[in-house]
Structure formats: structure tokens, C-alpha cells
HTML snippet that shows the backbone in 3Dmol.js (N, CA, C, O; Angstrom):
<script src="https://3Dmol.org/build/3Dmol-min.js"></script>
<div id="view" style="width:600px;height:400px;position:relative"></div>
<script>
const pdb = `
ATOM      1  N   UNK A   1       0.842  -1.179   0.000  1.00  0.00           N
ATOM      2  CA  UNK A   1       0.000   0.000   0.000  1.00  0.00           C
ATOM      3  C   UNK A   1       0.887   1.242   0.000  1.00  0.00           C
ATOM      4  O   UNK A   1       1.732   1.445   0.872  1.00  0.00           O
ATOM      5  N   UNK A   2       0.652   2.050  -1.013  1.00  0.00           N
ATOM      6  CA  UNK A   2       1.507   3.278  -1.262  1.00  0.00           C
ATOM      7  C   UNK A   2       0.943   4.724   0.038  1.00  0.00           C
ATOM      8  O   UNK A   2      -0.126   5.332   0.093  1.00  0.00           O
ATOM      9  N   UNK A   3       2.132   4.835   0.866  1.00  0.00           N
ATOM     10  CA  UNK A   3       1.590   5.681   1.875  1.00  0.00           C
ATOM     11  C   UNK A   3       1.331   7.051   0.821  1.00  0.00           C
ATOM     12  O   UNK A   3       1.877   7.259  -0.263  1.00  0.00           O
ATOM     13  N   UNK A   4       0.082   8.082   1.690  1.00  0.00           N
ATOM     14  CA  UNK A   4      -0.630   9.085   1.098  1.00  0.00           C
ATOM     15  C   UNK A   4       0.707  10.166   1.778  1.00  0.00           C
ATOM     16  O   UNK A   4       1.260  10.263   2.874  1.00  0.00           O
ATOM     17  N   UNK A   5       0.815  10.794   0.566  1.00  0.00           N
ATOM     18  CA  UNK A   5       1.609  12.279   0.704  1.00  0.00           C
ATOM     19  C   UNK A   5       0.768  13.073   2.047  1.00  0.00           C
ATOM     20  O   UNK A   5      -0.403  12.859   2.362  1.00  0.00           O
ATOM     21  N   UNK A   6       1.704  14.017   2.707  1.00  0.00           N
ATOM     22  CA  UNK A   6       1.538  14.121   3.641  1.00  0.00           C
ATOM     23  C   UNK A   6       0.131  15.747   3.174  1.00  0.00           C
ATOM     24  O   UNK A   6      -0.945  15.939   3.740  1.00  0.00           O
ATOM     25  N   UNK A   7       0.600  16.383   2.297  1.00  0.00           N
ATOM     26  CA  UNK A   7      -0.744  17.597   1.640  1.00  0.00           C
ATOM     27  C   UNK A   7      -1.869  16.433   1.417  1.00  0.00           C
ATOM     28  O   UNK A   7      -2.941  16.943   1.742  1.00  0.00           O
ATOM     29  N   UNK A   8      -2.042  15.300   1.067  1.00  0.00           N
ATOM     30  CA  UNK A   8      -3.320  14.901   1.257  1.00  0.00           C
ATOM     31  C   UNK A   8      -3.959  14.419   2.024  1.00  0.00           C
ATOM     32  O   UNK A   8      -5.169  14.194   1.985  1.00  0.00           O
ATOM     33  N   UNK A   9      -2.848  14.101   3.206  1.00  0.00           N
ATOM     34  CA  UNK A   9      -3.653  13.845   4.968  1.00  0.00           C
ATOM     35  C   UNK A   9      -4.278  15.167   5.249  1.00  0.00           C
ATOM     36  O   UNK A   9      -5.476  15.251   5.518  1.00  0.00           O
ATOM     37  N   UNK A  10      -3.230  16.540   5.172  1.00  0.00           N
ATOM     38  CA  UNK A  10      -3.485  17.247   5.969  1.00  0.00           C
ATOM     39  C   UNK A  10      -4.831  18.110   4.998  1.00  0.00           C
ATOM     40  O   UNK A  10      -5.292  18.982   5.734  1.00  0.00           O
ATOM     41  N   UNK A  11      -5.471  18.110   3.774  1.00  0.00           N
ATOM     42  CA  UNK A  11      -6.343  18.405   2.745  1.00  0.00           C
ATOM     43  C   UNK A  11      -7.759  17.597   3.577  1.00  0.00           C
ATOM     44  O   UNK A  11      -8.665  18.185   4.167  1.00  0.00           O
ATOM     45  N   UNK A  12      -7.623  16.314   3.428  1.00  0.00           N
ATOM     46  CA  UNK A  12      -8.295  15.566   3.905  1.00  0.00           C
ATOM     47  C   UNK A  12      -9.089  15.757   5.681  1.00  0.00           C
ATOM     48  O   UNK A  12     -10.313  15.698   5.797  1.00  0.00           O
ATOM     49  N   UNK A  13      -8.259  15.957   6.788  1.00  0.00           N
ATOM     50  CA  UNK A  13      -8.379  16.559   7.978  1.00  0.00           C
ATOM     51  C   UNK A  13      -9.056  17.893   7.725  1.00  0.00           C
ATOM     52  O   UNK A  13     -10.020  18.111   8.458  1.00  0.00           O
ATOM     53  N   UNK A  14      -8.755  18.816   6.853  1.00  0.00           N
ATOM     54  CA  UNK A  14      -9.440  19.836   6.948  1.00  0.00           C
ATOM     55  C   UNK A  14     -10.801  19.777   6.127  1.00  0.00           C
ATOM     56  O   UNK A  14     -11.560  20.740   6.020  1.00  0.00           O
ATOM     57  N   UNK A  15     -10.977  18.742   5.659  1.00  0.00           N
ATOM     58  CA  UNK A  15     -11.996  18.415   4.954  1.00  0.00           C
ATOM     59  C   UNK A  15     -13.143  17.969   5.974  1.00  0.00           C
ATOM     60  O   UNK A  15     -14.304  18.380   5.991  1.00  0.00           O
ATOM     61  N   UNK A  16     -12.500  16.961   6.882  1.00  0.00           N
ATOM     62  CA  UNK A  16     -13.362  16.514   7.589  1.00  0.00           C
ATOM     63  C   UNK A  16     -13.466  17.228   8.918  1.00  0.00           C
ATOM     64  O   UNK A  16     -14.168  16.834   9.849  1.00  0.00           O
ATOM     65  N   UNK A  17     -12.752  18.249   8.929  1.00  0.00           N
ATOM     66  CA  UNK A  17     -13.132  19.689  10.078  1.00  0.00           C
ATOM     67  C   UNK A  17     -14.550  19.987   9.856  1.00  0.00           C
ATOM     68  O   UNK A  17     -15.526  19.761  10.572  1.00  0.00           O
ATOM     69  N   UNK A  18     -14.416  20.742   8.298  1.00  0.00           N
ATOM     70  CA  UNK A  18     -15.349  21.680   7.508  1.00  0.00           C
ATOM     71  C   UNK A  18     -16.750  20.627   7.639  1.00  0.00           C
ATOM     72  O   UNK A  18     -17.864  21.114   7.826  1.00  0.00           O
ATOM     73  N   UNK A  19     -16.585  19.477   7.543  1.00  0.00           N
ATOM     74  CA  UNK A  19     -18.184  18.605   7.400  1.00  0.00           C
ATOM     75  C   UNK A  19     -18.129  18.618   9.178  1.00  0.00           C
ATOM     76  O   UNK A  19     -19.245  18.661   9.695  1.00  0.00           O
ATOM     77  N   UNK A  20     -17.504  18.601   9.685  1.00  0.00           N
ATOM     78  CA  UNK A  20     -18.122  18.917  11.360  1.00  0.00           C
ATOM     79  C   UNK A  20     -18.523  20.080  12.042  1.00  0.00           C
ATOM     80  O   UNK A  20     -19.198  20.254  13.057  1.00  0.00           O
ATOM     81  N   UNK A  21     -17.834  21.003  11.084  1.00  0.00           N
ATOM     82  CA  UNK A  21     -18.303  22.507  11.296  1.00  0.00           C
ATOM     83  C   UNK A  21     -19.775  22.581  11.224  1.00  0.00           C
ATOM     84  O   UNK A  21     -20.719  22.806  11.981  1.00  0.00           O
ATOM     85  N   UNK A  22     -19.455  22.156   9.382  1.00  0.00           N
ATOM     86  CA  UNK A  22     -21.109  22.544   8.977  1.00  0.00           C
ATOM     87  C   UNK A  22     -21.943  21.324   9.356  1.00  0.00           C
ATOM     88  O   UNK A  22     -23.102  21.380   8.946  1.00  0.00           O
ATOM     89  N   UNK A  23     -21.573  20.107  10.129  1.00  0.00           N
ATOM     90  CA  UNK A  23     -23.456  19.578  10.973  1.00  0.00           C
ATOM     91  C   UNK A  23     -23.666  20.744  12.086  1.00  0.00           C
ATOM     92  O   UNK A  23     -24.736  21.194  12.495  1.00  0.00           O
ATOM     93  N   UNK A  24     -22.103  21.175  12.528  1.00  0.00           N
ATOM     94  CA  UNK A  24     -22.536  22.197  14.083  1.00  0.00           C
ATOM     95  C   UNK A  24     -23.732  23.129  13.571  1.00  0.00           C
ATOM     96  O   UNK A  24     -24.909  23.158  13.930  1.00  0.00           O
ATOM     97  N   UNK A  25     -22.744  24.209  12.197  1.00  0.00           N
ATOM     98  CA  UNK A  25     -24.187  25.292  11.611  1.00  0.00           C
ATOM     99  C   UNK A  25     -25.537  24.553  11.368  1.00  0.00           C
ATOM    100  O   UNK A  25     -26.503  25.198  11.776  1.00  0.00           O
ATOM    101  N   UNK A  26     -25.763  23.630  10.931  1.00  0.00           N
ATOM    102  CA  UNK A  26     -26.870  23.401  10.512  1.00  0.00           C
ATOM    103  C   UNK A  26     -27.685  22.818  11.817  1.00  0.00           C
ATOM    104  O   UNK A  26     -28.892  23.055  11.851  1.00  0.00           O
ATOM    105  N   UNK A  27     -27.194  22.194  12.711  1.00  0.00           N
ATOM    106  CA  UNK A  27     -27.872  21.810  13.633  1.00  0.00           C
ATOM    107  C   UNK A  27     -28.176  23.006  14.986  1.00  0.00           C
ATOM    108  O   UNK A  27     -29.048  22.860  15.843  1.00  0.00           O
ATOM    109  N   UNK A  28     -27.377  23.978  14.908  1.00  0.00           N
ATOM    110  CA  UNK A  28     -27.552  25.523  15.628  1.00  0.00           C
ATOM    111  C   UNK A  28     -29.039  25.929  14.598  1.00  0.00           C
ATOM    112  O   UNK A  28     -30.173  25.880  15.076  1.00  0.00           O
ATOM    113  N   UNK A  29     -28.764  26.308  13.186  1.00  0.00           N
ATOM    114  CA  UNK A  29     -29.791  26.615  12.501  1.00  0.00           C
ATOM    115  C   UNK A  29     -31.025  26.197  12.851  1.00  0.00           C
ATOM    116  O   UNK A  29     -31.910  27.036  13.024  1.00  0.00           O
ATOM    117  N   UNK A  30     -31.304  24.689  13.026  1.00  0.00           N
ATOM    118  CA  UNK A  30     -32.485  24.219  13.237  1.00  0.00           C
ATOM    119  C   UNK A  30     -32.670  24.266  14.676  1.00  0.00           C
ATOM    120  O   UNK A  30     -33.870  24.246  14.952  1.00  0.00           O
ATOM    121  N   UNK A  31     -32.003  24.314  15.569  1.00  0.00           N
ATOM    122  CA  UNK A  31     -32.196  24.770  16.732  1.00  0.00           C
ATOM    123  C   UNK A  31     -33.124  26.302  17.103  1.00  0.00           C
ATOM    124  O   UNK A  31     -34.033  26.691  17.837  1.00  0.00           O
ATOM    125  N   UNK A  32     -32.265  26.771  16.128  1.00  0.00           N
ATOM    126  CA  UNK A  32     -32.728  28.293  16.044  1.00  0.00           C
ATOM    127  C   UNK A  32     -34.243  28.622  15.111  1.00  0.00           C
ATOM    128  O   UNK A  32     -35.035  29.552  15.262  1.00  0.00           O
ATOM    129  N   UNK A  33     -34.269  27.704  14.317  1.00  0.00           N
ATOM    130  CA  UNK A  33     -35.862  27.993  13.926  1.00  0.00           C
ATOM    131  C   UNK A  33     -36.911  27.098  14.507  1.00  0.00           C
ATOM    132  O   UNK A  33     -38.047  27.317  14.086  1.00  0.00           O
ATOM    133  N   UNK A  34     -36.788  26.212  15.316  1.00  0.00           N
ATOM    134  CA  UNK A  34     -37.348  25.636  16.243  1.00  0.00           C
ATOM    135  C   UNK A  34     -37.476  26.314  17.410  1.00  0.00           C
ATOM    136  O   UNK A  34     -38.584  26.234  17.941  1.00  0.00           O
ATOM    137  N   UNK A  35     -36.612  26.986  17.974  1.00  0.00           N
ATOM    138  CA  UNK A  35     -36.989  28.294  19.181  1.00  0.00           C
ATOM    139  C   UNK A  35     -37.550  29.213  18.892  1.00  0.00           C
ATOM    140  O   UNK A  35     -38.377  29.807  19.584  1.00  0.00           O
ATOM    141  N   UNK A  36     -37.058  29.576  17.427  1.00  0.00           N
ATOM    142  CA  UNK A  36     -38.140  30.710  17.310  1.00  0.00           C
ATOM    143  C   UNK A  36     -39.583  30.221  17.264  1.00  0.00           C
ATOM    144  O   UNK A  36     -40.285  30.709  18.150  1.00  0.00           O
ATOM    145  N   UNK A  37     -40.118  29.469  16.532  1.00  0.00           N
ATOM    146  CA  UNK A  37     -41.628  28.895  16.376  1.00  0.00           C
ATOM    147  C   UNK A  37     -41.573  28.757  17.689  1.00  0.00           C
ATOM    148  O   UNK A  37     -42.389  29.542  18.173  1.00  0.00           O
ATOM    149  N   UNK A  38     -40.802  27.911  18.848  1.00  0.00           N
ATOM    150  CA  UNK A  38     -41.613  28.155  19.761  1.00  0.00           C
ATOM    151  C   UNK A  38     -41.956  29.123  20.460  1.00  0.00           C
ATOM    152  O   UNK A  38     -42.888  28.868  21.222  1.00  0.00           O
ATOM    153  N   UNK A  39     -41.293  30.829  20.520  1.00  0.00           N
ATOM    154  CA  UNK A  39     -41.628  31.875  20.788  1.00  0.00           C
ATOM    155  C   UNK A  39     -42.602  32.709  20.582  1.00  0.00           C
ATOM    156  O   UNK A  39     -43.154  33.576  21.259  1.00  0.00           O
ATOM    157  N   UNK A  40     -42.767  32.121  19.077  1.00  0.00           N
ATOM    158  CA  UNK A  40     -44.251  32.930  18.570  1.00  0.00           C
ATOM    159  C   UNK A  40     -45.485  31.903  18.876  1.00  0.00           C
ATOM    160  O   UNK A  40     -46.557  32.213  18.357  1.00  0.00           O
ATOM    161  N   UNK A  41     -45.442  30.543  19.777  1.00  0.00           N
ATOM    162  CA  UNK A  41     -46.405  29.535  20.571  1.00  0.00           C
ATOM    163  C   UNK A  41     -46.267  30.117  22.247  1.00  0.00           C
ATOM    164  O   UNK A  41     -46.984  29.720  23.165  1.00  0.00           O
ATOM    165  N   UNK A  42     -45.287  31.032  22.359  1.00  0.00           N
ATOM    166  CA  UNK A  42     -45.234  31.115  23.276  1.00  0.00           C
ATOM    167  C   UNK A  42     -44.392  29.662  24.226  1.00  0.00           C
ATOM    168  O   UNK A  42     -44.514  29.312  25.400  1.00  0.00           O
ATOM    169  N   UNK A  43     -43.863  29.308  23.510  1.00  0.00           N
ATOM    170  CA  UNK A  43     -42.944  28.190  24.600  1.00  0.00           C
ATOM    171  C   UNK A  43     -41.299  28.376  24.394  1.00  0.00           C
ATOM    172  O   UNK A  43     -40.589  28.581  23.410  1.00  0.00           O
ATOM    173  N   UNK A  44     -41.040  28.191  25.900  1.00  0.00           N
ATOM    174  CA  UNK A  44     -39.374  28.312  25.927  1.00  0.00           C
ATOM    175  C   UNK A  44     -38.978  27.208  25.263  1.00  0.00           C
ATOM    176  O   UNK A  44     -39.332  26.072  25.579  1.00  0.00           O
ATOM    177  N   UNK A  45     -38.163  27.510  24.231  1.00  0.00           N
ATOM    178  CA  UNK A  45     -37.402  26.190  23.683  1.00  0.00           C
ATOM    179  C   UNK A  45     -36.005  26.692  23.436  1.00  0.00           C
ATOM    180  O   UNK A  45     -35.346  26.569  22.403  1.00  0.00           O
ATOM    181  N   UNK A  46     -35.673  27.270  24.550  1.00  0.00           N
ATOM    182  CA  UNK A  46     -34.064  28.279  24.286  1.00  0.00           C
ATOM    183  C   UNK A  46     -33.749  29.181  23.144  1.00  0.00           C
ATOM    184  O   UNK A  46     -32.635  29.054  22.635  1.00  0.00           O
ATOM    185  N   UNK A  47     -34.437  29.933  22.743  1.00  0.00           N
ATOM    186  CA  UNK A  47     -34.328  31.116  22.260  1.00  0.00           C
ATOM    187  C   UNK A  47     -33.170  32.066  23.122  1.00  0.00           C
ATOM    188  O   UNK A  47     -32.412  32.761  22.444  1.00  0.00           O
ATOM    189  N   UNK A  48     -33.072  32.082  24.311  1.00  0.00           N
ATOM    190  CA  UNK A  48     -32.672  33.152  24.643  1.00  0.00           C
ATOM    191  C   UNK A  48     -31.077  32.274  24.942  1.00  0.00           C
ATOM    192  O   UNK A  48     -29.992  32.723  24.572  1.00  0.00           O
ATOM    193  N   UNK A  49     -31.229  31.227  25.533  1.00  0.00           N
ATOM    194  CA  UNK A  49     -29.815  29.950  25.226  1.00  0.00           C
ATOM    195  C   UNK A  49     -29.118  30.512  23.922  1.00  0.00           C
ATOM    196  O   UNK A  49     -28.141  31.252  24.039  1.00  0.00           O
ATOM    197  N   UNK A  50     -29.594  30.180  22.736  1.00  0.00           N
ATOM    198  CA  UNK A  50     -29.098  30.560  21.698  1.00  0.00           C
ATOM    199  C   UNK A  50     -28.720  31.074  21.033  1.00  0.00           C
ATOM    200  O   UNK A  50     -28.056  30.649  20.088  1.00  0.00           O
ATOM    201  N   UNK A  51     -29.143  32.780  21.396  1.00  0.00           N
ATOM    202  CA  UNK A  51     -28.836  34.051  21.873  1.00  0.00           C
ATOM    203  C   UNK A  51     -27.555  34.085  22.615  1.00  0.00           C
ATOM    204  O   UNK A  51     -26.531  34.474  22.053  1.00  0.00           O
ATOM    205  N   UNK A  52     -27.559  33.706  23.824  1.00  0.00           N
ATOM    206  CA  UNK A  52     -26.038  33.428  24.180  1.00  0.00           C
ATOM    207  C   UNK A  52     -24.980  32.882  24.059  1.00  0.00           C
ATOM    208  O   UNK A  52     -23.959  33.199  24.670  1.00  0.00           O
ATOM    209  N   UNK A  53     -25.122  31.677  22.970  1.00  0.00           N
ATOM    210  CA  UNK A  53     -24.330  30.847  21.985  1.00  0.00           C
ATOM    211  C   UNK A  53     -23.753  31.435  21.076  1.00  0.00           C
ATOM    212  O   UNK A  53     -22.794  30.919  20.502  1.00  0.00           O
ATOM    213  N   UNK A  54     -24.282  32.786  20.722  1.00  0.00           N
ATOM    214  CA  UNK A  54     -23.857  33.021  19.041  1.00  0.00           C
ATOM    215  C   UNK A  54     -22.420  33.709  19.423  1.00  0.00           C
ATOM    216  O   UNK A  54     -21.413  33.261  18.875  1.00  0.00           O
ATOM    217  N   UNK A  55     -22.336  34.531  20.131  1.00  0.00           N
ATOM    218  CA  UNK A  55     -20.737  35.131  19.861  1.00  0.00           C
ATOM    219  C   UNK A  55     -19.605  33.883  20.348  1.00  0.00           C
ATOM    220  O   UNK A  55     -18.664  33.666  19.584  1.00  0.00           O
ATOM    221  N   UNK A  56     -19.725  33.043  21.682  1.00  0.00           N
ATOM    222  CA  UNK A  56     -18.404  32.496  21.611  1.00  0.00           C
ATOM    223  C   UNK A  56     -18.750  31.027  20.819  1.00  0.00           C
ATOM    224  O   UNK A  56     -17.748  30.311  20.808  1.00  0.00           O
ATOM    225  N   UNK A  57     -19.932  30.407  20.154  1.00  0.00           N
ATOM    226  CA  UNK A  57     -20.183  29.543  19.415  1.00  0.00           C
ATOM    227  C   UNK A  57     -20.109  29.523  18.089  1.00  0.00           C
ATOM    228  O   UNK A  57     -19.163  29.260  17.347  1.00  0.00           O
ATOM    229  N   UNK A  58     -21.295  29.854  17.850  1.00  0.00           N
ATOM    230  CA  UNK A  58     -22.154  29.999  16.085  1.00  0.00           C
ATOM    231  C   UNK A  58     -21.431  31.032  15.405  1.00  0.00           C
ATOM    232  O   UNK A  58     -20.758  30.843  14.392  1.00  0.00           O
ATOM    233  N   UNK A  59     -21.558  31.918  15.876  1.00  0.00           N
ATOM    234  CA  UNK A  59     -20.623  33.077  14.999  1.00  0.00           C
ATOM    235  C   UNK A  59     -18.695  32.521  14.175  1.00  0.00           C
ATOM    236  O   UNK A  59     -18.231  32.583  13.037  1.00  0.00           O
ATOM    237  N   UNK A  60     -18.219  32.100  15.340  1.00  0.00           N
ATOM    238  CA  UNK A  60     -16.862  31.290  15.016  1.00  0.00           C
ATOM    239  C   UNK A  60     -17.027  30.245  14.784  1.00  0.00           C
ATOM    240  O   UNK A  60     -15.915  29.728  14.889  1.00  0.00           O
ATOM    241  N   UNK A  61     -18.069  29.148  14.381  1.00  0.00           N
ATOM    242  CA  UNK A  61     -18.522  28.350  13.635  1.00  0.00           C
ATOM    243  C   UNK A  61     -18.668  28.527  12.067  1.00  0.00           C
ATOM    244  O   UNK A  61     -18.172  27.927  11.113  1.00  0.00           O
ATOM    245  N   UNK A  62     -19.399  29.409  12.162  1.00  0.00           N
ATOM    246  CA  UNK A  62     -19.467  30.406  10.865  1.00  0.00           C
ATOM    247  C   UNK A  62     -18.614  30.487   9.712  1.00  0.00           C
ATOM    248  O   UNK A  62     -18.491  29.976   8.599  1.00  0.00           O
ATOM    249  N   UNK A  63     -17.759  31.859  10.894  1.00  0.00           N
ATOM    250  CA  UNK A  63     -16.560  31.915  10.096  1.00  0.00           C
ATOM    251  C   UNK A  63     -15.696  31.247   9.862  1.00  0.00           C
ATOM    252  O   UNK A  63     -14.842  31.780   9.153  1.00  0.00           O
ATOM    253  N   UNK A  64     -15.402  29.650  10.330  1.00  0.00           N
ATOM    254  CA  UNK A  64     -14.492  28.903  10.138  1.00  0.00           C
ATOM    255  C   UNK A  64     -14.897  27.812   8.178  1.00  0.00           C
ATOM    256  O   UNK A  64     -14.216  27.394   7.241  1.00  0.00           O
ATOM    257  N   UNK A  65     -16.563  27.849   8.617  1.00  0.00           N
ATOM    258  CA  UNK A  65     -17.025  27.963   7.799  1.00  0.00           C
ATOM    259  C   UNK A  65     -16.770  27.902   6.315  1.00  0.00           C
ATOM    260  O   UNK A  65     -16.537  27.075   5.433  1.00  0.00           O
ATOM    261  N   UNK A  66     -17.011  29.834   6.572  1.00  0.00           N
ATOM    262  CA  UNK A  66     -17.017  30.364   5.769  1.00  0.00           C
ATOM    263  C   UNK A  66     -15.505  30.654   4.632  1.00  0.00           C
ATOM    264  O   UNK A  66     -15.397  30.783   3.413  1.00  0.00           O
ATOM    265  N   UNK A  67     -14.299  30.665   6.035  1.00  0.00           N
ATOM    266  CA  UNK A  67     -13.807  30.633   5.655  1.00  0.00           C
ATOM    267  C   UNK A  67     -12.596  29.650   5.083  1.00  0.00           C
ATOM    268  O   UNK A  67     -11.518  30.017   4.615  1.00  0.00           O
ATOM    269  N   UNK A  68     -13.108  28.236   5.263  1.00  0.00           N
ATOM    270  CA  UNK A  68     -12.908  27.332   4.647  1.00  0.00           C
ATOM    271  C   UNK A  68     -12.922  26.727   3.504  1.00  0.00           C
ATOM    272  O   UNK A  68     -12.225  25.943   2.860  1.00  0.00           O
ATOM    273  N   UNK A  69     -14.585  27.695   3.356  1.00  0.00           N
ATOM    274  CA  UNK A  69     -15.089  26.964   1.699  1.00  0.00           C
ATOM    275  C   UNK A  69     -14.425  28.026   0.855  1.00  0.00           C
ATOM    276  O   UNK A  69     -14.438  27.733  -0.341  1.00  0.00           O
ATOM    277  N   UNK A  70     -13.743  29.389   1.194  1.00  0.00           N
ATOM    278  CA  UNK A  70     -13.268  30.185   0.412  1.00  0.00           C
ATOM    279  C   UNK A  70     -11.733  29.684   0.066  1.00  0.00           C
ATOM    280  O   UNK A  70     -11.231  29.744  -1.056  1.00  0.00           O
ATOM    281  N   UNK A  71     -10.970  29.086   1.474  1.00  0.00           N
ATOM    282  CA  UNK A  71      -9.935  28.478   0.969  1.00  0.00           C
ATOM    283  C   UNK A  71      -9.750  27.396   0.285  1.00  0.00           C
ATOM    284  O   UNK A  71      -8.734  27.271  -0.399  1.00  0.00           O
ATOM    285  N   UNK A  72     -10.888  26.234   0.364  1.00  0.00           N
ATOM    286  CA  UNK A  72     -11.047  25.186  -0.449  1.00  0.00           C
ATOM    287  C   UNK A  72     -10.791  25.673  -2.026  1.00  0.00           C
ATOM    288  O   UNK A  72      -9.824  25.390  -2.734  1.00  0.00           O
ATOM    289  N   UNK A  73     -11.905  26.456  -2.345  1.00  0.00           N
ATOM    290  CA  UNK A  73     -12.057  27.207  -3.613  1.00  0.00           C
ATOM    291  C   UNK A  73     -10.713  27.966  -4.369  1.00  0.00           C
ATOM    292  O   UNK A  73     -10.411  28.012  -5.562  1.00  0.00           O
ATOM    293  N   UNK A  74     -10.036  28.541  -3.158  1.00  0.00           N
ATOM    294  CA  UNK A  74      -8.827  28.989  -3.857  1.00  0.00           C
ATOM    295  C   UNK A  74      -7.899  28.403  -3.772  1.00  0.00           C
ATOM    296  O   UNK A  74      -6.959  29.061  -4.218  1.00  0.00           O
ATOM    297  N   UNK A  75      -7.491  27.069  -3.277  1.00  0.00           N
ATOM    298  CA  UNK A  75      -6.946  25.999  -3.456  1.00  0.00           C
ATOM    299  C   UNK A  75      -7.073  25.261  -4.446  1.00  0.00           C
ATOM    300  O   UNK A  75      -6.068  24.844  -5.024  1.00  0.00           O
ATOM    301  N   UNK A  76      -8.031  25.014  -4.763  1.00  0.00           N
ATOM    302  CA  UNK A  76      -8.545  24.045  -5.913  1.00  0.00           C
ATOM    303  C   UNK A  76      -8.536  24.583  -7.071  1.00  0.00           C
ATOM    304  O   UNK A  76      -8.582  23.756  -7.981  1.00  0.00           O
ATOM    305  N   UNK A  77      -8.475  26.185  -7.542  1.00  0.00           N
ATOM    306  CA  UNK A  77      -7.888  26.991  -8.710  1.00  0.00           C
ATOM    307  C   UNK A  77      -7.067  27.144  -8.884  1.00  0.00           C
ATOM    308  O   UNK A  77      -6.830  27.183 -10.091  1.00  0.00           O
ATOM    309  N   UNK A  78      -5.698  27.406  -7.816  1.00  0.00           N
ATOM    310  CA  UNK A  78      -4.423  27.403  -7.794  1.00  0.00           C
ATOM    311  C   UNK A  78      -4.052  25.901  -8.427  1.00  0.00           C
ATOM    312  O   UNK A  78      -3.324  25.748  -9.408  1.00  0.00           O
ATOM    313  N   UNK A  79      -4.772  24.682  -7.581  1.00  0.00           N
ATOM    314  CA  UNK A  79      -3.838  23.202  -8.131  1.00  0.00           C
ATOM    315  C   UNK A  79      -4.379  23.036  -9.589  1.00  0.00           C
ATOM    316  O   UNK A  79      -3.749  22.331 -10.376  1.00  0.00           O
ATOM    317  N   UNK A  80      -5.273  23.526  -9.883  1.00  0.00           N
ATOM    318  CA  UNK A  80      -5.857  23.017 -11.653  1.00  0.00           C
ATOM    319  C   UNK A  80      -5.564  24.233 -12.172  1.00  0.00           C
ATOM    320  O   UNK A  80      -6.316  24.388 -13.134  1.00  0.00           O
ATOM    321  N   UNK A  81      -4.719  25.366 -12.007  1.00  0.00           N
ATOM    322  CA  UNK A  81      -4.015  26.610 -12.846  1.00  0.00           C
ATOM    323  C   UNK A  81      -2.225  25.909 -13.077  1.00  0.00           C
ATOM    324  O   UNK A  81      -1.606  25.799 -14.135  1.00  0.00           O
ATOM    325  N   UNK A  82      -1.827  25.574 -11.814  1.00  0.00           N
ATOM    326  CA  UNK A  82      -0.801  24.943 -11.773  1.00  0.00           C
ATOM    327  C   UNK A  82      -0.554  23.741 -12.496  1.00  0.00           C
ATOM    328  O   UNK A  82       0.513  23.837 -13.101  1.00  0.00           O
ATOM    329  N   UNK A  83      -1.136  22.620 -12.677  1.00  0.00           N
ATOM    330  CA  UNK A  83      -1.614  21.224 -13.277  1.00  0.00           C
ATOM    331  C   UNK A  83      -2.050  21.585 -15.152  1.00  0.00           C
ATOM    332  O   UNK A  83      -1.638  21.060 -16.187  1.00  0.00           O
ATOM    333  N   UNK A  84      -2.950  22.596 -14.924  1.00  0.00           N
ATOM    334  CA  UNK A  84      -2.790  22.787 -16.574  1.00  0.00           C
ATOM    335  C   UNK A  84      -1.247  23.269 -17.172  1.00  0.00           C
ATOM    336  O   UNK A  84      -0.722  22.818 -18.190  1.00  0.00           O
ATOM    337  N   UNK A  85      -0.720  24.219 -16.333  1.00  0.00           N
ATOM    338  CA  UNK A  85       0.526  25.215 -16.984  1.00  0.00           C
ATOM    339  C   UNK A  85       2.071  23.997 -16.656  1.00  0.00           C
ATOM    340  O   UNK A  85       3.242  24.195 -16.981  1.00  0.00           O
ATOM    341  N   UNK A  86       1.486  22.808 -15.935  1.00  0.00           N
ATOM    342  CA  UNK A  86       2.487  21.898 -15.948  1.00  0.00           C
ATOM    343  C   UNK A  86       2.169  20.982 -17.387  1.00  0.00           C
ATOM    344  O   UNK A  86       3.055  20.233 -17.799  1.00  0.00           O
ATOM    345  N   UNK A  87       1.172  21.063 -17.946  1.00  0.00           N
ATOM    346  CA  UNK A  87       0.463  20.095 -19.120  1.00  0.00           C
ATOM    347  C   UNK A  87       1.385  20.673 -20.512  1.00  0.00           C
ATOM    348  O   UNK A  87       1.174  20.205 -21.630  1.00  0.00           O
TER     349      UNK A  87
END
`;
const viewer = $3Dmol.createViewer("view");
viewer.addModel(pdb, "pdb");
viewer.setStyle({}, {cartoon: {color: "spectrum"}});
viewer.zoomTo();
viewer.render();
</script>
């Protein structure tokens, strides 16, 4: 078995950061529209919890995010700009 270059462990790890990031966003998200409906029923379902989550949580969830899928993206133009001009 041919061991994996060490840029595609560490590609890979940040790959599987970014899919743990984003179940965190998406499962904050549905958290968060589930509190809200229950606010406008009038039931606590941590609305105001969630509220206090967002700056040292969701927010840097976010941006790790966010700014992941921007480095993915400019990673992946750089190796297929590089890969063609090696062709």
C-alpha cells in the first residue's frame, strides 16, 4: 500500500473539520428555527440559550465555515491553474 503524501492527509483533515463545522451550523440553525416557532407559541425552547451561543459559538462556527469553503475554492484553482501550466 503506497503511503498518502503528507498535503493529502493534511487536505483531507481539513476536509473533515469543515463537514463537522457545517453539521454544528446546521444543527444551531435548526435549533434556532425551532426556538423561534416556539416563541411565537409562546414556549421556551431556548431562544434566549441561543442568543447566548452566538458570539463564543455559532458566529466562530461560521466563520471557520465560511472561511474554509473560500480556501477550499482557492486551493482548488491554484492546483488546476498549476496542473494545466504543468500540461
Amino acid at each position: 500500500m503506497k503511503p498518502t503524501p503528507i498535503a493529502q492527509r493534511i487536505s483531507n483533515v481539513i476536509s473533515w473539520v469543515l463537514v463537522v463545522d457545517l453539521g454544528l451550523v446546521l444543527l444551531s440553525l435548526g435549533w434556532f428555527l425551532v426556538a423561534v416557532l416556539g416563541r411565537s407559541m409562546n414556549l421556551d425552547l431556548g431562544l434566549d440559550l441561543w442568543y447566548s451561543l452566538w458570539n463564543p459559538l455559532i458566529l466562530p462556527a461560521l466563520s471557520v465555515l465560511m472561511a474554509g469553503a473560500i480556501a477550499s475554492g482557492i486551493v482548488g484553482w491554484v492546483g488546476r491553474r498549476l496542473n494545466a501550466d504543468a500540461s
